[in-house]
Each structure stands twice: as C-alpha cells, then as structure tokens.
Backbone bond lengths (Angstrom), bond angles and torsions (degrees), N, CA, C in turn:
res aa  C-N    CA-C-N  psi(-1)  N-CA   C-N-CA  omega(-1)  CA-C   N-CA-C  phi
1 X - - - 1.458 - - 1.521 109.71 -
2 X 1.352 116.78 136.77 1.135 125.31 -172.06 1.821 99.61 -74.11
3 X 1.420 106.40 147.57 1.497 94.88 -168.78 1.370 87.39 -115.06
4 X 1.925 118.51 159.02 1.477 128.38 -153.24 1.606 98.17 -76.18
5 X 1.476 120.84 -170.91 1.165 112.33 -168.51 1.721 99.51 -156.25
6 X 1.244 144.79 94.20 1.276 155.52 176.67 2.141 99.95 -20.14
7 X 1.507 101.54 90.79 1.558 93.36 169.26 2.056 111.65 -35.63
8 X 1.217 97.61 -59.03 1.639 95.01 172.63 1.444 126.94 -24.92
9 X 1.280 100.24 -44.37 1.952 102.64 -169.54 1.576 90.38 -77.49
10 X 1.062 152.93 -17.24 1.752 152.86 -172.07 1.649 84.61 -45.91
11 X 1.507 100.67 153.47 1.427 115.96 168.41 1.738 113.46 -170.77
12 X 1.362 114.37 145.89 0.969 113.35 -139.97 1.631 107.49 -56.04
13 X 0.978 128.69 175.27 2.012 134.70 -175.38 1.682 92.15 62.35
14 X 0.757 120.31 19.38 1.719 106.86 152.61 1.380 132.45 -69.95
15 X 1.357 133.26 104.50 0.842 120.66 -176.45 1.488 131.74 -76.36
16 X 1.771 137.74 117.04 1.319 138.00 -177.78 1.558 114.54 -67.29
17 X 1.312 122.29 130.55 1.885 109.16 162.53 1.170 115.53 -120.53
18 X 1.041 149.13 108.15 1.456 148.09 -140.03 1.759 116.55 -126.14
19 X 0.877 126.20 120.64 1.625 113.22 -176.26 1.767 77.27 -108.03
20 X 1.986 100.28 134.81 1.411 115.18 157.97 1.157 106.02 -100.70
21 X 1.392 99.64 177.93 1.549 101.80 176.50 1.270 104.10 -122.20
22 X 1.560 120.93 142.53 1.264 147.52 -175.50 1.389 112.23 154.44
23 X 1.510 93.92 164.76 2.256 109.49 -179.95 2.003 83.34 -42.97
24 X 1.817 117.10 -63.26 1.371 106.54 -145.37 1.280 104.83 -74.42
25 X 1.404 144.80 -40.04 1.646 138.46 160.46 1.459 109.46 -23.75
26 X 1.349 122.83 -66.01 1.347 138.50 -171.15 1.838 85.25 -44.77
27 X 1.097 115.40 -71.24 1.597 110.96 -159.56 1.222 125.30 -51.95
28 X 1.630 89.64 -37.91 1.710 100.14 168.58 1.597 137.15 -42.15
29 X 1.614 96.41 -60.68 0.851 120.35 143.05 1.448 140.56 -20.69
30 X 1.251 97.72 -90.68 2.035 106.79 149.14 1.233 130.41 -6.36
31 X 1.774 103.13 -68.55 1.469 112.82 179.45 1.572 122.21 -78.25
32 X 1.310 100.88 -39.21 1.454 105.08 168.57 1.446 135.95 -91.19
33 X 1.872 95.15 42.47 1.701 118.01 -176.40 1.389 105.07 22.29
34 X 1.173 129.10 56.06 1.385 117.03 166.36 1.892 111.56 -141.75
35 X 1.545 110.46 176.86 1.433 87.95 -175.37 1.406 102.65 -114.34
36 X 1.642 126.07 38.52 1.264 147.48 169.90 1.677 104.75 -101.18
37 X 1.460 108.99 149.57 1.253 109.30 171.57 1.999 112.00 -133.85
38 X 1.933 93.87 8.41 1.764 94.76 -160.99 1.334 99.76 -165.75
39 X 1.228 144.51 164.63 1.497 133.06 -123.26 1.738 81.07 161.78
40 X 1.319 112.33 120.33 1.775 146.82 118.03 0.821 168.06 -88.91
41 X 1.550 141.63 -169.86 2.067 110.51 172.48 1.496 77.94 -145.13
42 X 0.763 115.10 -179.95 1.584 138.31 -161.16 1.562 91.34 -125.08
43 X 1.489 129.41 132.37 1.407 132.71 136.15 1.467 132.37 -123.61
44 X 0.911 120.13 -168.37 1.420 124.05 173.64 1.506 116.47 -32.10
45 X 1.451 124.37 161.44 1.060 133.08 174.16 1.998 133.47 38.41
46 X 1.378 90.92 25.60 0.996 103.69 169.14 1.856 125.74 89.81
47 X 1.907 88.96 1.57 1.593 103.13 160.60 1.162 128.63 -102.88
48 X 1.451 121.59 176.24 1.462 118.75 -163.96 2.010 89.91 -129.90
49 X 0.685 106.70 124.32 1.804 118.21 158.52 1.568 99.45 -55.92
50 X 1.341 130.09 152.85 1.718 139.95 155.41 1.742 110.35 -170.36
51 X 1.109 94.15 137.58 1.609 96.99 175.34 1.443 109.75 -70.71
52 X 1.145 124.32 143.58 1.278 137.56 -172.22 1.268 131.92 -149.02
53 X 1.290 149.27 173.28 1.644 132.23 163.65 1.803 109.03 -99.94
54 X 1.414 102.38 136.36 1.407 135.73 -1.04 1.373 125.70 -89.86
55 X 1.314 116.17 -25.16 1.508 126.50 141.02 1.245 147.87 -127.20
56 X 1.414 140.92 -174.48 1.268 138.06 -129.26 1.608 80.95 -100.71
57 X 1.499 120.08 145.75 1.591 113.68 -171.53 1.809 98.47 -147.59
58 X 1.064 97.18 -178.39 1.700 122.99 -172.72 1.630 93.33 -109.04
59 X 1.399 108.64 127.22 1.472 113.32 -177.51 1.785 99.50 -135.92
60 X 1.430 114.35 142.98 1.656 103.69 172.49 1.007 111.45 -100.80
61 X 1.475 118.30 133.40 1.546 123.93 -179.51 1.276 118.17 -42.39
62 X 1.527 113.10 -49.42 2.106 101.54 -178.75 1.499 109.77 -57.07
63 X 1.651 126.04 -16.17 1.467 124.17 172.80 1.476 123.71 -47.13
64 X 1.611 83.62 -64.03 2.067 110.34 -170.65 1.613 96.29 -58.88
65 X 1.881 117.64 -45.24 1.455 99.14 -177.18 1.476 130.88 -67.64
66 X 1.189 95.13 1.40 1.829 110.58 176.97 1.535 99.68 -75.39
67 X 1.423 130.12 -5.44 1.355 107.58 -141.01 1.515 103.54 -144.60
68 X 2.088 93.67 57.92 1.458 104.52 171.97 1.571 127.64 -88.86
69 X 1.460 111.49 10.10 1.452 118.00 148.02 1.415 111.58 -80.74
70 X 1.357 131.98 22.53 1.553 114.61 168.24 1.410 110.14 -137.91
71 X 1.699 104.44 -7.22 1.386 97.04 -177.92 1.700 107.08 -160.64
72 X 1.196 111.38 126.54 1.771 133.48 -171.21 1.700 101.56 -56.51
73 X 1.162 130.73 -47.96 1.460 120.10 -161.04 1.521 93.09 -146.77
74 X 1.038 121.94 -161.63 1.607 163.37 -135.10 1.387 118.78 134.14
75 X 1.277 112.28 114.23 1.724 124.21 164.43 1.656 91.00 -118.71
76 X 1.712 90.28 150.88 1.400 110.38 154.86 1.253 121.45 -135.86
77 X 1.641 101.44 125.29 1.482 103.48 165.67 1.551 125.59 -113.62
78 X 1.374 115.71 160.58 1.375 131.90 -167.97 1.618 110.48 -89.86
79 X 0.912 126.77 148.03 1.563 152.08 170.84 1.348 109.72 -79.05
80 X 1.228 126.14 127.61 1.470 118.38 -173.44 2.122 96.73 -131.33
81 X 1.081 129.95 169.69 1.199 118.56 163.70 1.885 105.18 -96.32
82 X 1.498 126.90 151.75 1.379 125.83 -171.46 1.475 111.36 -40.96
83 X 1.283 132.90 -20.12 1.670 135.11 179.18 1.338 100.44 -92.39
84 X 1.376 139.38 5.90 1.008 132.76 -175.27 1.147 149.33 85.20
85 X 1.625 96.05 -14.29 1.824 132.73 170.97 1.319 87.38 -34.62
86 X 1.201 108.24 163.22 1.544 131.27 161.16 1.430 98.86 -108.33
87 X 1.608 113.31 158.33 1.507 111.88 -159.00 1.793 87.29 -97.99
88 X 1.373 97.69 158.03 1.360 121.30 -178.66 1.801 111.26 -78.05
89 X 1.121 113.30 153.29 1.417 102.10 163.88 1.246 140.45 -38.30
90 X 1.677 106.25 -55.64 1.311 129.12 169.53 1.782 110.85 -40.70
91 X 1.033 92.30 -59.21 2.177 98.01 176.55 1.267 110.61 -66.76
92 X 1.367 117.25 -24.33 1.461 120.97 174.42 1.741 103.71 -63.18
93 X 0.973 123.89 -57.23 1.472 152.19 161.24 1.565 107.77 -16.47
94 X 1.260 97.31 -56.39 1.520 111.33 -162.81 1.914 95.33 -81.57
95 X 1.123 105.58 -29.20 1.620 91.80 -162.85 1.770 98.92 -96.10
96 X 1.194 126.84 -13.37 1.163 139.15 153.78 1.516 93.47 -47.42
97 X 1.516 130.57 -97.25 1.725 126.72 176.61 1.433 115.34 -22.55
98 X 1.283 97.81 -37.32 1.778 88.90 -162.19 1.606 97.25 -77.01
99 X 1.393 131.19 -37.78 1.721 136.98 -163.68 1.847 81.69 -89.70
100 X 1.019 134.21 -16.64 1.349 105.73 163.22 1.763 126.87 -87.97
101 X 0.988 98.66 -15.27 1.290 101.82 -175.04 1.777 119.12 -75.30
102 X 1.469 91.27 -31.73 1.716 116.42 148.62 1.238 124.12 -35.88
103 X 1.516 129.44 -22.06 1.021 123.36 -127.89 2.448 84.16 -104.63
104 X 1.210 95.79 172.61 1.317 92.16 -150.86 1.595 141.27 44.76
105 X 0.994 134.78 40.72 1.337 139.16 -168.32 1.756 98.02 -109.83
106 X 1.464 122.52 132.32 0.911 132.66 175.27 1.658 118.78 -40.36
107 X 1.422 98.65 148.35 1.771 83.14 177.08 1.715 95.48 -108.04
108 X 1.241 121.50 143.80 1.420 92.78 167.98 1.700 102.57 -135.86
109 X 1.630 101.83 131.77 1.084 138.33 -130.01 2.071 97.17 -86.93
110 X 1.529 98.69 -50.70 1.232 104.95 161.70 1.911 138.69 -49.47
111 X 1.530 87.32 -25.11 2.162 103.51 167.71 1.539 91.25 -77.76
112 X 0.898 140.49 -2.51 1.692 126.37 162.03 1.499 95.91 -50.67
113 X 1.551 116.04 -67.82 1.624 125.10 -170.70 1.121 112.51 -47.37
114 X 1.498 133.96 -46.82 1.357 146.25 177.97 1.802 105.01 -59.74
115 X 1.407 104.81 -58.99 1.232 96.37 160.27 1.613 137.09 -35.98
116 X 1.500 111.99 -61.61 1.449 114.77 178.52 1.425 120.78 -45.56
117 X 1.222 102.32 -32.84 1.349 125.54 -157.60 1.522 106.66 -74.37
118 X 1.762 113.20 -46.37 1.414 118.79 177.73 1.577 90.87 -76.81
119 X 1.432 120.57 -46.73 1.726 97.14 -162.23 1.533 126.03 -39.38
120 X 2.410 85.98 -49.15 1.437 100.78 175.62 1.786 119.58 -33.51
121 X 1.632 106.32 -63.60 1.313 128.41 -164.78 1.734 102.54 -52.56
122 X 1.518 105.43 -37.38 1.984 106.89 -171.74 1.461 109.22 -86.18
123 X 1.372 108.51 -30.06 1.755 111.62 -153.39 1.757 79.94 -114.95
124 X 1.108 168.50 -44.79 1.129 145.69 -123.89 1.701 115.04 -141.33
125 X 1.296 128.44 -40.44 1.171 107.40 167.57 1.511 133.00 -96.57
126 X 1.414 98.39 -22.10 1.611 88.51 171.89 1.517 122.76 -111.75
127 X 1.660 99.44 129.58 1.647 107.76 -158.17 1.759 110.07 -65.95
128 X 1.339 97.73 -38.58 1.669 113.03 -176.71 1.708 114.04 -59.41
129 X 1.283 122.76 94.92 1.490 125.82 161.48 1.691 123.09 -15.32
130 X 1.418 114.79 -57.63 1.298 112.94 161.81 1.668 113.44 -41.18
131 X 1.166 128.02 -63.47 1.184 137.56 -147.21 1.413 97.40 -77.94
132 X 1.564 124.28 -27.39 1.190 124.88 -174.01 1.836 103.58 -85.89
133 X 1.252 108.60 -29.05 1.401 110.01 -178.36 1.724 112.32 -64.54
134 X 1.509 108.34 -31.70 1.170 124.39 176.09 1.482 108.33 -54.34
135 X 1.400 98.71 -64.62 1.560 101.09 -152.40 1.456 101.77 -66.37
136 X 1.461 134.33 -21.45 1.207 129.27 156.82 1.507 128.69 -37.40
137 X 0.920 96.20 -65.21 1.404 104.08 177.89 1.453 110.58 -70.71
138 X 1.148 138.90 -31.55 1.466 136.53 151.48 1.782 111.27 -33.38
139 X 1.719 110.11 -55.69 1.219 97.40 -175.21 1.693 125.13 -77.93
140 X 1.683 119.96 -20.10 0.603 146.12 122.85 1.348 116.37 13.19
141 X 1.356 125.79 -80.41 1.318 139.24 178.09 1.350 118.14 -73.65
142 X 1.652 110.55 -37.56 1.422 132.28 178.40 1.828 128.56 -31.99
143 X 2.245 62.75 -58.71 1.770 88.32 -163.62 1.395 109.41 -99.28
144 X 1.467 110.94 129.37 1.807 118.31 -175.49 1.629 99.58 -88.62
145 X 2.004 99.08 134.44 1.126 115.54 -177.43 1.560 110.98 -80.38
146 X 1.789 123.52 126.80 1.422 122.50 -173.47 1.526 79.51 -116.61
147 X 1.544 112.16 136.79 1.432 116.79 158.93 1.774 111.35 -108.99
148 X 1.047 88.61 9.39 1.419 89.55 154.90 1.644 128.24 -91.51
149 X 0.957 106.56 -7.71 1.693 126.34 174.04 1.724 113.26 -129.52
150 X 1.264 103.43 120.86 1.573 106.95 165.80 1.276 128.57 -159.94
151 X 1.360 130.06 136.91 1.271 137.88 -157.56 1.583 108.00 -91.16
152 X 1.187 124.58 -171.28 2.039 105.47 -169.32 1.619 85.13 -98.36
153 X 1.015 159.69 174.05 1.094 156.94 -34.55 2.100 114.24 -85.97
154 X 1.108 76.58 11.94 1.791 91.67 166.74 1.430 112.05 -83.47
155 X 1.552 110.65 -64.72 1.370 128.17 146.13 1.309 130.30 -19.41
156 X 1.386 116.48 -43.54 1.464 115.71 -175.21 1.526 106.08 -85.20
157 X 1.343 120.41 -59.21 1.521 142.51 163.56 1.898 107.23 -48.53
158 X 1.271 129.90 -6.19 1.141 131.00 152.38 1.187 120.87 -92.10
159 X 1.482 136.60 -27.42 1.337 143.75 -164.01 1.790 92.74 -104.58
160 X 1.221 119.48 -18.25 1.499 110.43 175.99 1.891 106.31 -90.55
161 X 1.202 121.61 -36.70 1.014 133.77 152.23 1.531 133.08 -30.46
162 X 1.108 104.83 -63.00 1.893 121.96 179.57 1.635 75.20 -72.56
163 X 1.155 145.02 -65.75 1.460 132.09 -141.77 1.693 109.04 -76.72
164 X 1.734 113.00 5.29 1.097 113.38 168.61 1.766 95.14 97.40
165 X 1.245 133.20 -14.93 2.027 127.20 -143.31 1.676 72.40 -126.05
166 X 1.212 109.23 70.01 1.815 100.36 153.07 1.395 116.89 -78.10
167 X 1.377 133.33 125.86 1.276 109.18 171.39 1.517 120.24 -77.01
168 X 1.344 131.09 166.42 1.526 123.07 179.91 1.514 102.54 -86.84
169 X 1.650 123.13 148.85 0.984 104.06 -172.05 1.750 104.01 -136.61
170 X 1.081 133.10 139.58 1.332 141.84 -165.68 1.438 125.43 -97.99
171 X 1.302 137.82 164.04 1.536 166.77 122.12 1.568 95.72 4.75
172 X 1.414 146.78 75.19 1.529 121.10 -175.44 1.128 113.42 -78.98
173 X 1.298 130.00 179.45 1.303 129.27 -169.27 1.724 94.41 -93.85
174 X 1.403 125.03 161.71 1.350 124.07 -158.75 1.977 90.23 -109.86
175 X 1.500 127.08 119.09 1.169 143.73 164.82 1.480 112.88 -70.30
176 X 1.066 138.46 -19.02 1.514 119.87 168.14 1.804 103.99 63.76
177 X 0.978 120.93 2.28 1.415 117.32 169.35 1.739 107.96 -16.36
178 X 1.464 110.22 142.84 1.676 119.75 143.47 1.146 133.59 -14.31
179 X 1.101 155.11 -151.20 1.351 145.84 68.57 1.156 114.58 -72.45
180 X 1.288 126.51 134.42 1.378 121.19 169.52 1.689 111.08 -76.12
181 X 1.596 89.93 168.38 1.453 130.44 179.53 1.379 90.42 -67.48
182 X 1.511 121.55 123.72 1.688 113.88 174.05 1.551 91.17 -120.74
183 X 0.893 128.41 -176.99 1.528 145.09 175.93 1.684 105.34 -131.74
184 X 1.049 87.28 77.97 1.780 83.54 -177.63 1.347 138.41 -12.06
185 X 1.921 80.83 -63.10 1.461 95.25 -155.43 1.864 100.63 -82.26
186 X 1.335 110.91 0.44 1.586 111.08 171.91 1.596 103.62 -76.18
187 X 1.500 100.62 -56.67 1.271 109.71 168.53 1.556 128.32 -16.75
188 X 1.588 107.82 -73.86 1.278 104.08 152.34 1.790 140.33 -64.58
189 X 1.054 99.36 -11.48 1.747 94.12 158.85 1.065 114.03 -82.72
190 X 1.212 122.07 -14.39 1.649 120.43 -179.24 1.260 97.62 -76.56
191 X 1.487 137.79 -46.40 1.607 132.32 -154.58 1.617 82.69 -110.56
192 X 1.134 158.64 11.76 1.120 150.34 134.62 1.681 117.36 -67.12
193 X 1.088 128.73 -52.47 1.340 140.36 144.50 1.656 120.19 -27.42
194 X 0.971 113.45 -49.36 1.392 112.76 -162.50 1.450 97.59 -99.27
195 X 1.428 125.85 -6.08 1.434 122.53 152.27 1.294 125.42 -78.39
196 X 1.460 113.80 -12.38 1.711 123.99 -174.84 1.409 88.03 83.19
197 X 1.442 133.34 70.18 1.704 116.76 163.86 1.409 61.91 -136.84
198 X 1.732 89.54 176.93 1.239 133.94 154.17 1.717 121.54 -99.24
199 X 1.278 123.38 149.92 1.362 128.95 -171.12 1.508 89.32 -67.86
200 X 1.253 141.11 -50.76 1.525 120.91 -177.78 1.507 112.90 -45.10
201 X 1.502 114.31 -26.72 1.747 95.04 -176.33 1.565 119.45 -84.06
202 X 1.448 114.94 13.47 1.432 110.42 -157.21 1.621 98.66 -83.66
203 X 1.708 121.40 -17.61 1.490 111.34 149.55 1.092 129.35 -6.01
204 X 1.917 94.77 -80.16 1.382 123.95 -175.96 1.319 145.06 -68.76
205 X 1.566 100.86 11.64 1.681 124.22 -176.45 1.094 92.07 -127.58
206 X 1.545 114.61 110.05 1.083 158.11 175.32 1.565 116.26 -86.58
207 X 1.270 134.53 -177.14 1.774 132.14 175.58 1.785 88.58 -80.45
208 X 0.994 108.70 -173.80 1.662 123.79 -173.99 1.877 81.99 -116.02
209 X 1.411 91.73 166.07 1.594 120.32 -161.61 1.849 83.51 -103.93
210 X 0.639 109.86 150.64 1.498 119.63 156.62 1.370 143.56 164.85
211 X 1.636 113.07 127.34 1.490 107.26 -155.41 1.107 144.44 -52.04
212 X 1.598 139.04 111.78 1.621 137.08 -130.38 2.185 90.97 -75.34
213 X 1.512 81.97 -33.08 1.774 58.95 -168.37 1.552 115.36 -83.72
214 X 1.507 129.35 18.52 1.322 140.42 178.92 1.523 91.12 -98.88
215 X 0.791 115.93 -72.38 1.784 117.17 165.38 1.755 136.43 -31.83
216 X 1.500 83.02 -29.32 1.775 87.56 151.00 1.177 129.24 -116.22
217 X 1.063 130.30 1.65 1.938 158.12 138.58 1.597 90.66 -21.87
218 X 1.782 100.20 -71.56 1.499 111.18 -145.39 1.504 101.08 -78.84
219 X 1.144 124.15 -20.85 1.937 141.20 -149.43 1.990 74.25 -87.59
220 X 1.361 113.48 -82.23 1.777 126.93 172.87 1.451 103.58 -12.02
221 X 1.412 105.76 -73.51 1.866 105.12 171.97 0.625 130.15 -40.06
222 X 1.555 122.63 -34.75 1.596 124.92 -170.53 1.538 107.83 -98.65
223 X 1.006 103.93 -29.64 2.190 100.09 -178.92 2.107 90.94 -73.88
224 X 1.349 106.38 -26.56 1.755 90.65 -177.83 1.235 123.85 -72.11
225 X 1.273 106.56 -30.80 1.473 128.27 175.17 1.921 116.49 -68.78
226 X 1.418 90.35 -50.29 1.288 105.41 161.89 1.673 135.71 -30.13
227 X 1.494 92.54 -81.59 1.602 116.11 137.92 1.226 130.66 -4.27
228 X 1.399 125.10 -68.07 1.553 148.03 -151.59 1.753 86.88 -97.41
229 X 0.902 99.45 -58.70 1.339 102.36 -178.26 1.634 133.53 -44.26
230 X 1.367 92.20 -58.18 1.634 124.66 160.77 1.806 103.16 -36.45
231 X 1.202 92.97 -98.09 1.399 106.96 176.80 1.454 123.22 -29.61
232 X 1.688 118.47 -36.73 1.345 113.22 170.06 1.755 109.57 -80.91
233 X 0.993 136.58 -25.73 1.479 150.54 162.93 1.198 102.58 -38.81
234 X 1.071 111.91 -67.30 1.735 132.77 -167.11 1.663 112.20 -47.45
235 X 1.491 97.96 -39.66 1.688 118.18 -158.01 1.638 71.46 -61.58
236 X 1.768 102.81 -75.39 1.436 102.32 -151.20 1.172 128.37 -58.82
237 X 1.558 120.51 -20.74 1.558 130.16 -162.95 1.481 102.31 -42.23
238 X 1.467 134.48 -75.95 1.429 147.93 170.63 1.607 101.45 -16.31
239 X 1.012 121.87 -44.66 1.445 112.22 -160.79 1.847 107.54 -108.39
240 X 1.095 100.78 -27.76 1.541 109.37 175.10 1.885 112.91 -88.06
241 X 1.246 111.79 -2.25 1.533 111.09 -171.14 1.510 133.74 -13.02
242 X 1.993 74.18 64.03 1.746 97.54 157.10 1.442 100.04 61.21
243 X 1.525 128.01 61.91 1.381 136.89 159.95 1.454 107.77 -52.39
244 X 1.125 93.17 -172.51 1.779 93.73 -177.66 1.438 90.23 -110.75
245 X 1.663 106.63 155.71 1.477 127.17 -168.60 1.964 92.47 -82.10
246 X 1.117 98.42 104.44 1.730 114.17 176.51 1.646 105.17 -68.31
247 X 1.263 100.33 -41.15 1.720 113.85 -157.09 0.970 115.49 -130.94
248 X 1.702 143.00 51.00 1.235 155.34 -172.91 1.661 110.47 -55.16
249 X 1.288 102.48 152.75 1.576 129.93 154.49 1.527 93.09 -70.24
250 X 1.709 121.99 103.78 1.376 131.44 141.84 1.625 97.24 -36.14
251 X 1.086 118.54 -82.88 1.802 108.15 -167.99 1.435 113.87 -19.08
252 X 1.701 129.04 -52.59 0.835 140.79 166.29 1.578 144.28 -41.45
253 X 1.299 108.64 -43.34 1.532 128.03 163.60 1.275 129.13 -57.79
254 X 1.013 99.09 114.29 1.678 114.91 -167.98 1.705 106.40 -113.49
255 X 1.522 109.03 149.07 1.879 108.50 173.68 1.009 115.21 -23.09
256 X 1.652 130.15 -57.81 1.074 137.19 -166.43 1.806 122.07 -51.02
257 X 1.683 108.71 -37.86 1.202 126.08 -178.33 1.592 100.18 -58.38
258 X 1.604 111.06 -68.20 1.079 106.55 -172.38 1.700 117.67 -57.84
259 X 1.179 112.81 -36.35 1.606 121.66 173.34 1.497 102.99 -48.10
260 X 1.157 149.07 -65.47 1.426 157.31 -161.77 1.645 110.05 -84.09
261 X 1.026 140.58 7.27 1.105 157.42 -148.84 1.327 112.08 -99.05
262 X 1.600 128.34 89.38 1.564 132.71 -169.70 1.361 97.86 -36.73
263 X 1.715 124.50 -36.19 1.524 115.37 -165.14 1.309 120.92 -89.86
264 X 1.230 120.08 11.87 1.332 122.41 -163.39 1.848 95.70 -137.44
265 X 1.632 109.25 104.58 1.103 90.16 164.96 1.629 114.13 -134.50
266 X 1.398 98.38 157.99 1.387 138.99 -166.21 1.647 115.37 -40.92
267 X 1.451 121.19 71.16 1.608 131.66 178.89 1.467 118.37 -42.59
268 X 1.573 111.50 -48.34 1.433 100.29 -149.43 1.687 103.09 178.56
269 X 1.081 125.74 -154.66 1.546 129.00 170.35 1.679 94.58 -143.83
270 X 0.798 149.25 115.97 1.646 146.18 136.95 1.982 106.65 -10.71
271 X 1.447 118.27 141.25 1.103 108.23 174.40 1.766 91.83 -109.80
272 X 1.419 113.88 137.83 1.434 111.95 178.52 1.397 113.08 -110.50
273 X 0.828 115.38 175.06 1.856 129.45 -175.31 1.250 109.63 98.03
274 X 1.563 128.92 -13.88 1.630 126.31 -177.18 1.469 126.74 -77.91
C-alpha cells in the first residue's frame, strides 16, 4: 500500500499521477498499461500546471484534493538528477518557468486516439522487449512534435525537458492489465461532451469521407519511413542493448513513462477529500 504523503512537503517539479474516474480514465489507463490515467508538474506556490480542455491551466492543489468524486488516487513523485542528486532549488525554479510558460496551449482531445493507438502498438502487442524498444523509437521518428498541442503527460515531460531535468525513460515491464468494464454509453457522453455536442447528435456523426487515394499516399509514406527506420534500429539494437530513451518524442510519453522512470521517485499518495 502506497503510504500517504503530507500535501505540505510538495515542491515545485513534482511530478502528479492521478487515475480519474470515468468510461475515458479507465481507457487511458488500459491502453497505457498503467494504473494512471493523468499526469502534472508541480510549481510555485502551491499549484500544479496540467493540460486540460480547452487549455493547459494553473490549478491549486487544496482544489484537486477536494475532488474525490472525480478521481481515485494521487501519487507524487520526485525528480532526481541521473546520479541521484536531488534537484536544487535553482532547477526547481527553472522548471516552475518552463511548466508555466506551457500554460494555455490547446489540449487536443482527439491525440487521445493517436495516443491509444501508439500505447496499444508499444505496451500491448509485442511481448519481446527488443521489439518493443524498437517500435519506440520507430514512433519516435514517425510522430511530428506540435507544441502547440499537448496532452498531460506530454506536458509534464515537455516542461521538464525545456527546463533541461528530462528524466531518462525505459523498456517497462508489460502489466497484462484487464480490460475494464466501460459503460459505453457514458463513454460516449464523455467524448460527446468534450466536443460541445449533445448525446442526441451522436446519430448524426457519421465515419468521415476521405479520399482512398490520399490515404494510400500517406499509408506508402509511412511503411517507407518505417522501413528505413527499422532496418537502421535493427543494425544498432545488439550494440546499444536497449538504453534508456534520454531524449523522447513528448508526443510519445505516456503516465507510464513517467511512472517507471529511474528519475522520478515515488513520495507518497496525496490523501483526497480534504
């Protein structure tokens, strides 16, 4: 059992992992084998930066702990430098600026899907570590970084980044999780909601139209890229044995990264309802 953790001792570059509750937490979760569904940074004065809809905002911690009808846990973990130092004020400082400067940036709600999709591809079908180290770095290269768009643990792993305190991040071990019990039809009010519809219009959203031969244009690009990629991966794997990702694709980073993370270790749980 995770043992509680004095909100007081928090200090800024702390990282939050939060499982909410709902159909879309649950999924999050799910796909990104972890038992997190939401990801923060800790700054100054007793707030935390998090991406959010419609944008990324400043929230105060005694708020979120009010707010154990929306969310099961809170852990916090600490930032360490790769020797293990604990970070100094001064860097504390800096990553405080850097998660503020974050602050309004669109959330966009639809890279959830894009997300699942890589978690599926890293965390879920292939059992072999090599192969999973691969396909990382495949997507890695794949996927183009927009800092104009970011999801919460993109956000957090970007604001530690610009501040210089990337943590290194590793190979996790694969959880075999459930699937959870979803409730569909909440499910879809949740992503009906967060589009500004109403559940009566979900009739009226149909598949999208789109041109087959633009769709195999882009599919062509991606197995070439793929390819090139692969094959140079491959050369090195033997000799590089699957280092840890120093320098990640933010797009890429999911709870789990930061959860498993030699540099980030594990404080406490937040007690909520106070």
């Amino acid at each position: 059992m995770t043992p509680f953790i004095d909100p007081a001792q928090l200090r800024p570059g702390d990282v939050l992992l939060m499982k909410g509750i709902g159909a879309v937490s649950d999924l999050i979760a799910w796909f990104g084998d972890s038992s997190y569904s939401h990801a923060a940074l800790m700054v100054d004065g007793g707030a935390f930066v998090e991406a959010a809809l419609p944008v990324s905002r400043r929230v105060m911690l005694v708020d979120r702990l009010k707010q154990s009808d929306h969310y099961d846990f809170i852990d916090v973990y600490r930032p360490t430098q790769s020797s293990g130092r604990p970070l100094q004020d001064a860097e504390r400082a800096t990553i405080t600026d850097a998660a503020t400067a974050l602050l309004g940036v669109d959330y966009p709600l639809d890279a959830l899907l894009q997300m699942a999709v890589f978690a599926g591809l890293r965390n879920r079908i292939p059992a072999d570590k090599g192969l999973r180290w691969l396909l990382r770095e495949i997507l890695d290269h794949l996927v183009k970084q927009d800092p104009k768009h970011m999801v919460c643990s993109e956000l957090v792993y970007s604001a530690l980044r610009n501040a210089s305190q990337a943590p290194a991040l590793i190979i996790s071990a694969q959880l075999d999780l459930p699937v959870p019990k979803i409730n569909v039809t909440e499910l879809i009010k949740e992503w009906l909601q967060a589009h500004g519809k109403s559940l009566a219009s979900a009739a009226a959203i149909g598949p999208h139209e789109a041109a087959e031969n633009e769709l195999a244009e882009r599919f062509a690009q991606l197995r070439a890229q793929r390819a090139g990629l692969a094959k140079q991966a491959a050369l090195a794997l033997p000799a590089l044995g699957m280092p840890p990702v120093l320098d990640a694709n933010p797009k890429n980073v999911l709870p789990v990264d930061l959860e498993t993370s030699p540099q980030l270790r594990l404080m406490g749980r937040l007690p909520l309802g106070q």
